[in-house]
C-alpha positions, 0 to 999 in steps of 0.5 A: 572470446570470453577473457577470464577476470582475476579477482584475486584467488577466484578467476571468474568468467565475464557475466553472461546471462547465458551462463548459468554459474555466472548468474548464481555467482551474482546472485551469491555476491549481491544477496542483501542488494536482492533482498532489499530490491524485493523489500521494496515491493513488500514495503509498497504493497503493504502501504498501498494496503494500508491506505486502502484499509484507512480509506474503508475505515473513513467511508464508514465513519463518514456514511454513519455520520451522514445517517446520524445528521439525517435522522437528527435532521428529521428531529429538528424539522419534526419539532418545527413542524410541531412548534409552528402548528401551536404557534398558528392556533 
C-alpha cells in the first residue's frame, strides 16, 4: 500500500520509479542538482578535450624541434667533415 506523505498544503505519493507524476514531481524539485550532475560530464569532456588539443599541440613542437636539431646535426657534421679534410692536407 502506497501511504500518501504530508508535505504541508501538497499531499504526495511515496516515490516510485513506476509512477510517472512522481518522476517528474522529482524532477521539478531537484532541477539545479540535475543540471549540475550533467555539468559534471560537460566540465570533464571539455577538459579531457582540452588535454588532448594540449597533447597535439606539444607533439607538434616536439617533431619540429627534432627536425631542426637533425638538420643543424647535419650542419655541424658537414663542417667537420670539411675542417677535418684541410686539416689532413
Amino acid at each position: 500500500m502506497k501511504e500518501a506523505i504530508d508535505y504541508g498544503k501538497y499531499e504526495e505519493e511515496e516515490f516510485s520509479f513506476l509512477n510517472i507524476n512522481s518522476l517528474i514531481h522529482f524532477a521539478k524539485n531537484n532541477i539545479l542538482q540535475i543540471f549540475l550532475f550533467l555539468l559534471v560530464f560537460i566540465i570533464i569532456y571539455l577538459v579531457d578535450y582540452i588535454t588532448n588539443m594540449n597533447t597535439m599541440i606539444l607533439m607538434m613542437q616536439d617533431q619540429k624541434m627534432a627536425a631542426h636539431h637533425a638538420k643543424e646535426q647535419k650542419k655541424q657534421n658537414k663542417l667537420n667533415m670539411k675542417i677535418s679534410k684541410k686539416s689532413k692536407k
